[in-house]
C-alpha positions in Angstrom: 56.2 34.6 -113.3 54.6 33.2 -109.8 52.9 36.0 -109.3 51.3 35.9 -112.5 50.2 32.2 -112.3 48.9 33.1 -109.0 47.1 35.8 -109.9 45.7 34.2 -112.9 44.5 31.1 -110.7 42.6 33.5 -108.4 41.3 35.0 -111.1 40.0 31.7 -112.3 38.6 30.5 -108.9 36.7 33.7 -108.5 35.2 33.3 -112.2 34.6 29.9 -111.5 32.5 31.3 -108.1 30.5 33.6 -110.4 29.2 31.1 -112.5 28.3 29.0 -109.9 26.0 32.0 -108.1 24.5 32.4 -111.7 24.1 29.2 -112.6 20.0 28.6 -111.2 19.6 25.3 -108.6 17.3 23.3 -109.4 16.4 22.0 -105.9 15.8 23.5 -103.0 17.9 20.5 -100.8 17.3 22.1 -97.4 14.4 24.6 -97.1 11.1 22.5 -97.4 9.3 19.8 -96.2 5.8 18.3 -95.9 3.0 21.1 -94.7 -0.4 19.4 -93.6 -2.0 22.9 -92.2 -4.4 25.0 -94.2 -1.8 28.0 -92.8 1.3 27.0 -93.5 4.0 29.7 -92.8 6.2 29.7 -96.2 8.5 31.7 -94.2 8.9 28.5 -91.9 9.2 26.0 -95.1 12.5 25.2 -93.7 10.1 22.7 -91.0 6.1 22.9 -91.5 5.3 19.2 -90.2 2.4 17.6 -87.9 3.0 17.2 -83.8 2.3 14.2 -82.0 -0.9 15.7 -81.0 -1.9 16.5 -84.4 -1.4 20.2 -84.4 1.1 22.0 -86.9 4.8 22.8 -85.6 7.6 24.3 -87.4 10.6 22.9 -86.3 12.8 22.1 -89.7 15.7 20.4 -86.9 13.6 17.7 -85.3 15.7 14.4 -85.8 11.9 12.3 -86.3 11.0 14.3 -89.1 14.8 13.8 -91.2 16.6 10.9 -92.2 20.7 11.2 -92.7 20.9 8.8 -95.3 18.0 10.0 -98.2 19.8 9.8 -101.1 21.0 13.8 -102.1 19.6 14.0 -105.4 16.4 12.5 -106.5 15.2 15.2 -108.8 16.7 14.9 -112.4 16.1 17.6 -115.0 13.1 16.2 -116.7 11.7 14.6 -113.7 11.6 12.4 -110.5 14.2 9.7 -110.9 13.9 6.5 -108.7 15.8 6.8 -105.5 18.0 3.5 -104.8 18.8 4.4 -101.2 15.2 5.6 -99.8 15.2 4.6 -96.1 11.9 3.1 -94.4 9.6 5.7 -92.5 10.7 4.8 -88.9 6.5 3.8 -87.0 8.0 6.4 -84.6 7.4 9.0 -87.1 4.7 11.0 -88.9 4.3 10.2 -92.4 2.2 10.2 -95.4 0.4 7.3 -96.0 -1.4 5.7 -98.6 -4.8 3.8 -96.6 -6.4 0.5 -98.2 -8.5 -1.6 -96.7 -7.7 -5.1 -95.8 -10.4 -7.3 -97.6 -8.8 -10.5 -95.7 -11.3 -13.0 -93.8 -10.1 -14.1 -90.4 -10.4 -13.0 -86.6 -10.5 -9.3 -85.7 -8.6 -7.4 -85.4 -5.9 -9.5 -86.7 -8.0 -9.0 -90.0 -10.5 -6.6 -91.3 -8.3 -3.4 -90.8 -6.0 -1.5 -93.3 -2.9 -1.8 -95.0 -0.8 1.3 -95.2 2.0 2.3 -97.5 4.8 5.4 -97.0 4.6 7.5 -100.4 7.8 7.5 -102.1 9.0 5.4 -99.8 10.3 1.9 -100.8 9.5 0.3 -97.4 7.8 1.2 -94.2 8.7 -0.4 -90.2 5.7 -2.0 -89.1 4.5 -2.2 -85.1 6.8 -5.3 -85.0 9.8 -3.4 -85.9 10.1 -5.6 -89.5 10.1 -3.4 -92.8 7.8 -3.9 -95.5 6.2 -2.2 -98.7 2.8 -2.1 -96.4 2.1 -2.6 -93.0 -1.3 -4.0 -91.5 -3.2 -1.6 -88.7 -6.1 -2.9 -86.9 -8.2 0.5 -87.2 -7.7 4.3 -88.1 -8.1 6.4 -84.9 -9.5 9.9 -86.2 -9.6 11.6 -82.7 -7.5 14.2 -83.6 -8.6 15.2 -87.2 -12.4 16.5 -85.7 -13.9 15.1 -88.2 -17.5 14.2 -88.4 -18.9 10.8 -88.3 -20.6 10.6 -92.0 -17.1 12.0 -92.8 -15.2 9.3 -91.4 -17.5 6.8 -92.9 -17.1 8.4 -96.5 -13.1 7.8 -96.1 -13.2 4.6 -94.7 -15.7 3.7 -97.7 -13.1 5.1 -100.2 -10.3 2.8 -98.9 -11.4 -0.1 -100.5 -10.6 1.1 -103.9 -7.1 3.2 -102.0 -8.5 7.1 -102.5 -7.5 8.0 -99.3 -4.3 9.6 -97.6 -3.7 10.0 -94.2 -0.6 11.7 -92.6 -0.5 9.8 -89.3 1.9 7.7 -87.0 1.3 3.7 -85.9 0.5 3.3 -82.5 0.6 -0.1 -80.4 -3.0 -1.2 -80.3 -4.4 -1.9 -76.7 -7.6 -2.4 -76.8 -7.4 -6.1 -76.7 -5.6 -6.9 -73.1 -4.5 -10.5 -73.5 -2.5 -8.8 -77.7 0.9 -8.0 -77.6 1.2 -4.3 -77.9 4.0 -4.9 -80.8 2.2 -7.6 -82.7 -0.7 -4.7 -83.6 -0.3 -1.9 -84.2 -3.3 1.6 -85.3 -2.9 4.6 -87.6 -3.2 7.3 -85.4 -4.5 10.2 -87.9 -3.2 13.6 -88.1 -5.3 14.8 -91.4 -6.5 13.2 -94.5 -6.9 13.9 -98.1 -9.4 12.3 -100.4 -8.3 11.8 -104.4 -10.8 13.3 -106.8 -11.3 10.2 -108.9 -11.5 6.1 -108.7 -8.0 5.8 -111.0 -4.9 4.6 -110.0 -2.0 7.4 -109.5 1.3 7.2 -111.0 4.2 8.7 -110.5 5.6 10.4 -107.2 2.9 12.4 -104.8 3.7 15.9 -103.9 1.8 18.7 -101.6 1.9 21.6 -104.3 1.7 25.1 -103.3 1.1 28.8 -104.5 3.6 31.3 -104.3 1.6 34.1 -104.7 4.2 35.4 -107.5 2.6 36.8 -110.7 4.9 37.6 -113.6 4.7 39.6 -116.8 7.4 37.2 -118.7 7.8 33.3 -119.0 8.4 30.9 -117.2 7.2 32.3 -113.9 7.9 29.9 -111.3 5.0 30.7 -109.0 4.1 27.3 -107.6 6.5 25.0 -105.2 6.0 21.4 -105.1 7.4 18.7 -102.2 8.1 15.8 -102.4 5.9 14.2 -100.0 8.0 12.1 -96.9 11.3 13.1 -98.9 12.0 16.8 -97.5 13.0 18.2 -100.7 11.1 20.4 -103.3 11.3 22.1 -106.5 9.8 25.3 -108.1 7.1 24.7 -110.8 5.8 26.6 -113.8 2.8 25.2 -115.0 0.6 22.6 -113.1 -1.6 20.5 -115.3 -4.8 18.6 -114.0 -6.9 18.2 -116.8 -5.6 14.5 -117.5 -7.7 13.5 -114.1 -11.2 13.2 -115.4 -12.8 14.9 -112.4 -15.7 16.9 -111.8 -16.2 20.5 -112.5 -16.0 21.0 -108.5 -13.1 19.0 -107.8 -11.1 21.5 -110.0 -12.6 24.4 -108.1 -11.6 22.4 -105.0 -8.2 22.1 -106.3 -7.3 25.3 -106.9 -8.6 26.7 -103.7 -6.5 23.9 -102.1 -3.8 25.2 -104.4 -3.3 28.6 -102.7 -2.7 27.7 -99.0 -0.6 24.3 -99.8 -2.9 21.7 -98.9 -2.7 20.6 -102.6 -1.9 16.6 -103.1 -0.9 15.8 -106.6 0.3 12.0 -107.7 2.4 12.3 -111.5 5.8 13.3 -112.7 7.8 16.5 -113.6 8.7 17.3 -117.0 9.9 20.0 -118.9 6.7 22.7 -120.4 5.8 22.0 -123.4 5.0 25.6 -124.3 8.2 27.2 -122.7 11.2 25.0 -122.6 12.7 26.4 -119.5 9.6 25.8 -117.4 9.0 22.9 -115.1 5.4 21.2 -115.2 4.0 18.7 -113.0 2.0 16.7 -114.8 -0.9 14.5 -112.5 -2.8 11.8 -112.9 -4.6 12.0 -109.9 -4.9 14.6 -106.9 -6.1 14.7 -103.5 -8.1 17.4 -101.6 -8.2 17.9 -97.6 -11.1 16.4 -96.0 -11.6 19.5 -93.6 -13.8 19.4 -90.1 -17.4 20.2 -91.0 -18.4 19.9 -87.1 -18.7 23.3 -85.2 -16.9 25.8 -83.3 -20.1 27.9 -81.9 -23.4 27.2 -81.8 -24.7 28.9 -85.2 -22.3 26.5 -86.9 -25.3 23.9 -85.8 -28.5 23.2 -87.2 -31.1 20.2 -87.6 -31.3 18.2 -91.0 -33.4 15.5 -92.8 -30.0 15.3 -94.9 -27.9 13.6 -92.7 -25.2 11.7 -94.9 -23.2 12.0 -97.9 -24.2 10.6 -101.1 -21.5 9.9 -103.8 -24.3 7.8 -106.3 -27.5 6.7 -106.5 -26.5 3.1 -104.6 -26.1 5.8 -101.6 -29.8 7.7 -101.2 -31.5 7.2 -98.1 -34.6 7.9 -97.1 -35.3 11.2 -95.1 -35.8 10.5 -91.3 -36.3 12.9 -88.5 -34.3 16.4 -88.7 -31.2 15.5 -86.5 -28.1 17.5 -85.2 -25.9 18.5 -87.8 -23.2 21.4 -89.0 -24.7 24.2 -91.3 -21.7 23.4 -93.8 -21.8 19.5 -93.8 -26.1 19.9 -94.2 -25.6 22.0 -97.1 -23.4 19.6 -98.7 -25.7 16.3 -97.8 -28.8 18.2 -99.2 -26.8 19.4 -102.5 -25.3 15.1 -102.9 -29.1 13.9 -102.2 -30.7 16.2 -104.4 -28.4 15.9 -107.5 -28.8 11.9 -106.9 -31.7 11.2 -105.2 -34.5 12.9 -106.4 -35.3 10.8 -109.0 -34.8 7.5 -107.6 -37.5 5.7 -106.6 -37.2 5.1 -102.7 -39.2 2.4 -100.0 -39.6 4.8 -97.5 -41.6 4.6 -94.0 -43.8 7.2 -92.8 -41.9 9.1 -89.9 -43.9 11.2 -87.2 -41.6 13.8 -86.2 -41.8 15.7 -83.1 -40.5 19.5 -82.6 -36.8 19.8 -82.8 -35.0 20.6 -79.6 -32.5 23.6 -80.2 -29.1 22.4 -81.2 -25.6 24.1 -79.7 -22.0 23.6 -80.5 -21.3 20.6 -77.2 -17.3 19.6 -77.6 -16.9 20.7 -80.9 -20.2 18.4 -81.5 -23.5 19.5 -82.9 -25.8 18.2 -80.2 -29.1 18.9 -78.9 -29.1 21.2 -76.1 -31.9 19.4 -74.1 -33.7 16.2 -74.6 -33.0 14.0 -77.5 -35.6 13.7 -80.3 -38.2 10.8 -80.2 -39.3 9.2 -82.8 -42.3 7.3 -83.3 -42.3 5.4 -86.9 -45.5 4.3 -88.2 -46.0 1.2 -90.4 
């Protein structure tokens, strides 16, 4: 009778086992955190995060990058549930931040800056080692993202209504000698992402990636989506957009961003409304990489009377002297100035405008190879 029970009771344990290997998980607790490189290795996904000098690593281990205490399960089945024990992003570390700018009047640099907040986090530690919802930077150092100057300008523009992510680390700031290196503190920027509208995201903020898979049934789980700063992810059905009120290039944007995982998408995961076991992610805003438009060789250079973006009519310019630009960040200039500009009525000087120099590739910069233009303006 012994034997019986105890073959019965194996019996049970190794039933039990079965259904457990059947039964499908839900989240993927180990194998995935934040990517910020256009070619992320999904083989890798156990680790794809930002070095300290801005490059791409994969090391999944690296103690900076994980947090012992996150709370195990944040992802409920027909959505995001609030976290009760999320731990602040240590300054130390990379993170992804949300970038506003700080609209206070008073001295600089203790004013004038930006305030930062740690997405789906509940606090972050400042420069001065206390922890709060946002911490103030004195400035944004974009050395290491290559990006352009009229680039940098657009981003810092969108901060004052909070479009802009950065994933980026705070840094003492030592500029000023006689400032305590932990009283101030900079956002040392590894790359940033720019949301496609003015509206105010809800919900958690994921990167969302393709999986390449293409199936014949439903649901077909062909997307991935992180959980951005909380090193756990979950596979996705159906990915809905269309509740952003974007432009018709934004969406092409998106899903080009889509396919190599550079995708940022604010909203909340539910189950599909045309296929009950799907997942969608819902969003109500999304963010697209702001990608180098400077040069690598020298055809990547040319000379342009278009020479910065333009998001309105409030931004058209008047055309100046052809200067040093990229091929790809001209084309876009002259596309925004046209579609804007050409209509408006503009007080413009008259410009007399001497041959162009050729223009090379100097440092990653489009520069004039010789002598810099001169301008003469006439009244």
């Amino acid at each position: 009778m012994k034997n019986n029970s105890k073959q019965f009771q194996g019996l049970l344990s190794i039933s039990i086992f079965c259904l457990l290997l059947m039964t499908p998980l839900f989240i993927s607790c180990g194998s995935s955190v934040d990517g910020v490189n256009s070619g992320i290795n999904d083989s890798q996904e156990n680790g794809d995060t930002i070095g300290s000098n801005g490059s791409d690593t994969s090391s999944g281990d690296d103690p900076q990058f994980r947090s012992s205490d996150l709370t195990e399960t944040i992802i409920a089945t027909h959505g995001v549930d609030d976290a009760q024990t999320i731990l602040p992003v240590p300054a130390a570390d990379y993170a992804y931040v949300r970038v506003q700018r700080d609209f206070r009047k008073c001295v600089s640099p203790f004013c004038g800056g930006f305030f930062i907040s740690a997405l789906n986090k509940r606090a972050l530690r400042c420069i001065d080692g206390s922890e709060s919802e946002s911490c103030y930077v004195a400035e944004i150092d974009w050395s290491k993202t290559s990006l352009s100057t009229s680039q940098i300008d657009e981003l810092e523009k969108a901060t004052s209504t909070g479009r802009v992510i950065v994933i980026g680390q705070i840094r003492p700031f030592i500029k000023v000698n006689d400032i305590k290196s932990d009283t101030l503190g900079v956002l040392a920027a590894g790359r940033a992402w720019l949301a496609a509208t003015d509206a105010e995201p809800k919900g958690h903020f994921f990167r969302v990636k393709d999986l390449g898979i293409r199936c014949v049934t439903t649901p077909c789980f062909s997307m991935r989506a992180y959980l951005l700063n909380i090193f756990k992810s979950v596979e996705i059905s159906d990915l809905d957009l269309s509740g952003v009120k974007a432009q018709d290039e934004h969406f092409k944007e998106a899903w080009e961003a889509l396919a190599d995982g550079r995708l940022l998408v604010a909203g909340k995961l539910s189950r599909s409304i045309m296929d009950k076991q799907g997942r969608m992610l819902t969003a109500s805003q999304f963010y697209l990489p702001v990608d180098p438009l400077e040069c690598k060789i020298d055809d990547d250079c040319t000379v342009s009377v278009y020479t910065a973006p333009v998001k309105g009519p409030e931004d058209c310019y008047c055309q100046t002297c052809p200067v040093p630009i990229s091929v790809k960040e001209a084309m876009i200039n002259e596309k925004q100035w046209k579609a804007y500009c050409e209509d408006v009525r503009l007080t413009c000087p008259q410009y007399l405008c001497v041959m162009p120099r050729p223009v090379g590739c100097v440092n990653n910069r489009c520069e004039y190879l010789s002598d810099e233009l001169h301008t003469d303006i006439r009244s």
